[in-house]
N, C-alpha and C positions, 0 to 999 in steps of 0.2 A: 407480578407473579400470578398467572391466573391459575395455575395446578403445578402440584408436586405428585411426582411418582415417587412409593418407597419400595426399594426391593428388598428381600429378603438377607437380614444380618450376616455375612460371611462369619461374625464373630462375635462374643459376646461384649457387652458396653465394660470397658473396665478403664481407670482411674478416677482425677477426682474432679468436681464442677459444682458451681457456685448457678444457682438460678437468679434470675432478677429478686428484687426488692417487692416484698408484699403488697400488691395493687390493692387491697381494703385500706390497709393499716394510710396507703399512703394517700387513697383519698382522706380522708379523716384529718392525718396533718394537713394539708393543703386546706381545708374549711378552715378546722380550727386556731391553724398559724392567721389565715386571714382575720378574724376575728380578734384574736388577741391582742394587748398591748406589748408592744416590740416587737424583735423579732424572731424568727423561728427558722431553725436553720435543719433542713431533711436531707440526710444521707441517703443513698441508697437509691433513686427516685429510677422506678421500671419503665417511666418514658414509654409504656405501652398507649394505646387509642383512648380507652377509658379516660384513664389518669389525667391524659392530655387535656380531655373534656372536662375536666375539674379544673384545670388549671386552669383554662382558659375562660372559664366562668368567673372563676376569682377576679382575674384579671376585667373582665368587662365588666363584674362590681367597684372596681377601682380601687383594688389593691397591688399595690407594687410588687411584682413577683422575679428575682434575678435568678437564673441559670447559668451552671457551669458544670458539663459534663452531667455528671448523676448526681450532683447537689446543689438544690433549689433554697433561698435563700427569701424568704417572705415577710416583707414590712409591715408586722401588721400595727395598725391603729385604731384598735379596737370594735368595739362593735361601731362607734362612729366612721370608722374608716369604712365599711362599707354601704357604697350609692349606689342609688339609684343605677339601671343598666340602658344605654341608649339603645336597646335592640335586642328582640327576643336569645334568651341563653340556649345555645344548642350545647344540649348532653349527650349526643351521639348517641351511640348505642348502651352507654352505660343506665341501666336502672338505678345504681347506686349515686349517681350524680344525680341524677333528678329527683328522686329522693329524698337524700338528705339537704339537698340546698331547699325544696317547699318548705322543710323542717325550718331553718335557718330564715328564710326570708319570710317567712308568715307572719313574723311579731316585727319585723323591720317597717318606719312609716314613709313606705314607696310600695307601689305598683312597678311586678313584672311576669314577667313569661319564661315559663320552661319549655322546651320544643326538643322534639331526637327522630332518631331516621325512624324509617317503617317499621321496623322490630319493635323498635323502644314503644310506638305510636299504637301497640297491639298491646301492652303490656301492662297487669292493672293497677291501677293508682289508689283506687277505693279504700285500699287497705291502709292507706296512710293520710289520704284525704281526710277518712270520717273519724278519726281519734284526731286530730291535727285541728277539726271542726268542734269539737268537744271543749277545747281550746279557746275559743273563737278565734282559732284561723279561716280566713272568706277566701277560697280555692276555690276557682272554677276550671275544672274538665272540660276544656272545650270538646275531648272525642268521644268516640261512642263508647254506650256503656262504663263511663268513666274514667278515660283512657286521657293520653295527653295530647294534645299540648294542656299547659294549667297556665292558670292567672290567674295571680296572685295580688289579691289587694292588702297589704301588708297591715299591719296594728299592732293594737294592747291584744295580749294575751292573759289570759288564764290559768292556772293552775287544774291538774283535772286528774281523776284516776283511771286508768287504763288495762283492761281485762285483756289481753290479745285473745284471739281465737286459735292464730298462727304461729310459732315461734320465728322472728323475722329478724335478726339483725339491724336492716334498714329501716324497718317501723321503729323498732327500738331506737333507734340512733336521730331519726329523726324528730323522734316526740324528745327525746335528751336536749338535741338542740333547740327545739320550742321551750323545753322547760327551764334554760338559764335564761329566758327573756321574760320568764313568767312570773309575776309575786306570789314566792308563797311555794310549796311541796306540790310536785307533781310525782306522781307512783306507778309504774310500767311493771306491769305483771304477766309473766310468758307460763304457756303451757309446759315447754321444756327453756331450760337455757341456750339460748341462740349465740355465739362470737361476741366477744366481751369487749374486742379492741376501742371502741369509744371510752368505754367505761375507764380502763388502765391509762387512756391518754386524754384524760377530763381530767385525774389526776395531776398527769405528768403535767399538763399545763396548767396545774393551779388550782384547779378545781376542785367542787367537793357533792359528793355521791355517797350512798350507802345502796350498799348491795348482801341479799341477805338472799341465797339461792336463786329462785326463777323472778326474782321482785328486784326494781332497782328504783331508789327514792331521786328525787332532784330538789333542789333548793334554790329557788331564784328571786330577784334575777342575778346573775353573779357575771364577773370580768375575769377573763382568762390573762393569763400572761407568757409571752410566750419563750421559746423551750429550743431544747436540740431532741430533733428524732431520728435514731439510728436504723433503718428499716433491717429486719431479718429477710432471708431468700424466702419466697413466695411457696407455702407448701404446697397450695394446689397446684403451681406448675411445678416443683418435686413431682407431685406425684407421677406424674407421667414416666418420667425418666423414672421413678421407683419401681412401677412397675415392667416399664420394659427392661428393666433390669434382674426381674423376676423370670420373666417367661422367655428373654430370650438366652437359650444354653451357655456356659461358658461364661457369666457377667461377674464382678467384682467391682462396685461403683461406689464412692461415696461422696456426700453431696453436704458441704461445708454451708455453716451459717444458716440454717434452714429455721423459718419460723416452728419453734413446737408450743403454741399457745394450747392447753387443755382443752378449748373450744371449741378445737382445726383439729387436733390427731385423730379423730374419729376415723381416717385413711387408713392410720397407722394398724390400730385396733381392729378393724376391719381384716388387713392384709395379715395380719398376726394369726387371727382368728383362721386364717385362710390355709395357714400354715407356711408364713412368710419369712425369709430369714433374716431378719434385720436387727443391727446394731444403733441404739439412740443413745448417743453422749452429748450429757445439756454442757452449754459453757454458761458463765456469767450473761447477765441481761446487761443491754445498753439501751441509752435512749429512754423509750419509752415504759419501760419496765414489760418486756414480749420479749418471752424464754428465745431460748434460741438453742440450735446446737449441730452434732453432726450424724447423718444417717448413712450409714452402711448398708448396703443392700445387694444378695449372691442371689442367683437363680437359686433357681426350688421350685417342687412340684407342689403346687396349690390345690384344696381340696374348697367343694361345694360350703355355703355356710347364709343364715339367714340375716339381713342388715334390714334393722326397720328399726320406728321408736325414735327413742333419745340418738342410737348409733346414726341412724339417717339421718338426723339433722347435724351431727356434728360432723358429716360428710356428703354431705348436699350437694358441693359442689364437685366433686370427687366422682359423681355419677355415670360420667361417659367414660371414663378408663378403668373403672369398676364394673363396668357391661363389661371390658376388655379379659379383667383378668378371671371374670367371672366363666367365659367363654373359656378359658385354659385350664380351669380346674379342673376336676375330678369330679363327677356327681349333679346335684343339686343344688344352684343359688337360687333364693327368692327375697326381691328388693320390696318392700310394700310401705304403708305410710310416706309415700313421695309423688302424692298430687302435684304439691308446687310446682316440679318440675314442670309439667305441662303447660307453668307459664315463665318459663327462662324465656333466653335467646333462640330458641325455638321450640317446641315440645318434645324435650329432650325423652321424653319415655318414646314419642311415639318414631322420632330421629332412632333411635340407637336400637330400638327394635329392628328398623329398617336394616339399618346397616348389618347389623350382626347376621341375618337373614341372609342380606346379598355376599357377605363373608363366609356362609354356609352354617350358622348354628342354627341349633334349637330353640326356639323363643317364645314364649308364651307373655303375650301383655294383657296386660292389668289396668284398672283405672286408676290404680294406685303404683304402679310397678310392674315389673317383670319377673319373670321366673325362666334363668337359663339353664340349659341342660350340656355339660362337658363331660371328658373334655371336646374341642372343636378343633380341627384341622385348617387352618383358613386357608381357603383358596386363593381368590386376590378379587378384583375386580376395582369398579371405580364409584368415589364415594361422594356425594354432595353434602357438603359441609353445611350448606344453610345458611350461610353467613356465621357460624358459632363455632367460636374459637375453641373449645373444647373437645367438641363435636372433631373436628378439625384431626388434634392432637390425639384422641384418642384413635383415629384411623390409622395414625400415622405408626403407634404403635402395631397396632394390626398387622401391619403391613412388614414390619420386621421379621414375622414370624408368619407372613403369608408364604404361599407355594409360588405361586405368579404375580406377586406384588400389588400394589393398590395403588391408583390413582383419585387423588381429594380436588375436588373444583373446591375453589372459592380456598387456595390454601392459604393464602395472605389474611385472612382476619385470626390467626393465631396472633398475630402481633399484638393483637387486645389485651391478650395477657401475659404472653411470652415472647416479646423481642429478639427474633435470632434465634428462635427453636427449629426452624431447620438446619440451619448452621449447625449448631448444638448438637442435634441429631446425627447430621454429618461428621462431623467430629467424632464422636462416640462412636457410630456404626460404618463409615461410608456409604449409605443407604439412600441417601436421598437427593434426590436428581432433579431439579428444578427445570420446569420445561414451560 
């Protein structure tokens, strides 16, 4: 699939659908099932590009890993069970696989290599490198400016306390996993609190943490044991369908099973604030102890609203379909405190500027953000993804609600995080035309 055309919804998205299984949540079991003693058995598993790339790193550390359908079945044998790797680990495009496995392999005693496509090979590592160093983890950067591939000469580790600059999830998760190989309290302290999913599934598998607001303690070195994890639907691919279910007239959609961790609803609160009309009922947690529940969502006319701060982080990734509904509202949005983005999968600030422009809005960029001016009429035209699966999806919505439709090169890496989202899409709107 090298592009998808959407054209314009004859109708609004209405009954109900289940998104895939949380691509965070489920790398995390995938390391931490490998590591553990027993086994670990993951429901849900979104089978998207990322994930894959986890898996299959697991697997070249020489852990047994059985598939069947959407439930992956992982033998782990403890931190002994993972060897040495005959051949540098590709983590694709994922940041979060290369990531947390430096995290993970730093105190292990072998030499190896992380390596991912050109995106990933842009993308900075510094930021987990030099707390990870503090550690005595010996990580070398082979790219510029600090970039990957890393080699990794593995060891004893350290205990060590750790000030972030950033609030990061993955730095966070990675120093967690250095610190149960560490003797002794290691201490991760965020400027805001970052996605907590390590934290509630160090638990679930045994472990033991304290967590006291933006501070989380560790205590090592400790053995995991492993566990069943139930995945919840994936909020940030919710969210897309949330929102086009906002802005395109006539919608009535609700969307079963959906992760609501306090961490992630930041979309929620966002779209609320926006003047969003949504219904959230929690059901019981399973698995991993990750709320879960069901969201109803009716078109409605959305008004301008400021997202920055604590709300931006707890919506980071939410960013490119939040330019979307930004673009339909009423007035004034202004996104700020959202550097990082400029080092996703593409620079998503200066991506989604583009787009919204070639869509016909108002946009004003920032070095931090944007400032949208609605509401916008979108025209159509044709959209280059970039390779970013977000980037991607949020066109896609655009295009629901364009006059002459939108055409996305490069529509095939939505699969990174949403398997079957044009399908999905299709289903929901008959809108999108694969060419």
């Amino acid at each position: 699939m090298s592009s998808v055309r959407i054209a314009r919804a004859g109708a609004g998205l209405r009954g109900a659908v289940e998104v895939p299984g949380d691509k965070s949540i489920a790398h995390r079991a995938l390391m931490l099932g490998s590591i553990a003693d027993g086994d670990t058995i993951l429901h849900g598993f979104p089978g998207g590009a990322d994930n894959l790339a986890t898996l299959a790193a697991c697997r070249q550390l020489g852990v047994q890993i059985d598939e069947r359908g959407s439930e992956i079945r992982i033998h782990g044998r403890g931190w002994r069970g993972v060897a040495q790797p005959t051949r540098t680990l590709d983590c694709g495009n994922s940041g979060t696989t290369m990531r947390l496995l430096a995290g993970l392999l730093a105190g292990r005693p072998f030499a190896s290599r992380l390596d991912g496509d050109a995106s990933l090979r842009h993308r900075p590592m510094r930021r987990v490198l030099d707390p990870l160093g503090k550690m005595g983890a010996n990580i070398r950067a082979e790219g510029a400016a600090g970039s990957a591939p890393l080699a990794i000469d593995g060891g004893v580790l350290h205990p060590a306390t750790h000030e972030l600059a950033v609030a990061s999830a993955q730095v966070k998760s990675a120093l967690i996993l250095a610190a149960l190989q560490a003797e002794g309290e290691t201490i991760i302290a965020e400027p805001a609190r970052s996605r907590d999913h390590t934290e509630r599934m160090i638990r679930a598998f045994g472990g033991r943490l304290e967590v006291q607001g933006q501070r989380v303690a560790v205590f090592g070195p400790q053995q995991l044991r492993g566990t069943s994890v139930v995945l919840p639907g994936d909020l940030s691919s919710a969210a897309f369908l949330i929102v086009a279910a906002l802005v395109v007239p006539g919608s009535d959609l609700e969307l079963r099973s959906v992760g609501l961790n306090p961490t992630r609803t930041g979309i929620l609160d966002v779209l609320a604030a926006m003047g969003a009309d949504l219904e959230v009922s929690h059901t019981p947690a399973a698995g991993s102890d990750e709320p879960r529940g069901t969201i109803r969502v009716r078109s409605a006319a959305l008004r301008g609203t400021r997202i920055a701060g604590e709300m931006l982080v707890r919506a980071i990734d939410e960013f490119p379909i939040l330019c979307i509904a930004a673009a339909c509202a009423t007035g004034r949005t202004e996104f700020a405190d959202a550097a990082e983005l400029r080092v996703k999968e593409s620079d998503r600030i200066a991506t989604m500027t583009e787009v919204l422009r070639t869509l016909g809005a108002s946009v004003e960029e920032r070095p931090d953000g944007l400032i949208v001016e609605g509401p916008v009429g979108f025209g159509g035209g044709r959209i280059a993804s970039g390779g970013d699966h977000r980037v991607a999806m949020a066109a896609t919505v655009a295009g629901l609600i364009s006059r002459t439709g939108v055409t996305i090169e490069d529509a095939a890496c939505a699969d990174v995080s949403f398997p079957g989202f044009y399908d999905t899409v299709a289903r929901l709107t008959a809108g999108a035309e694969p060419t």
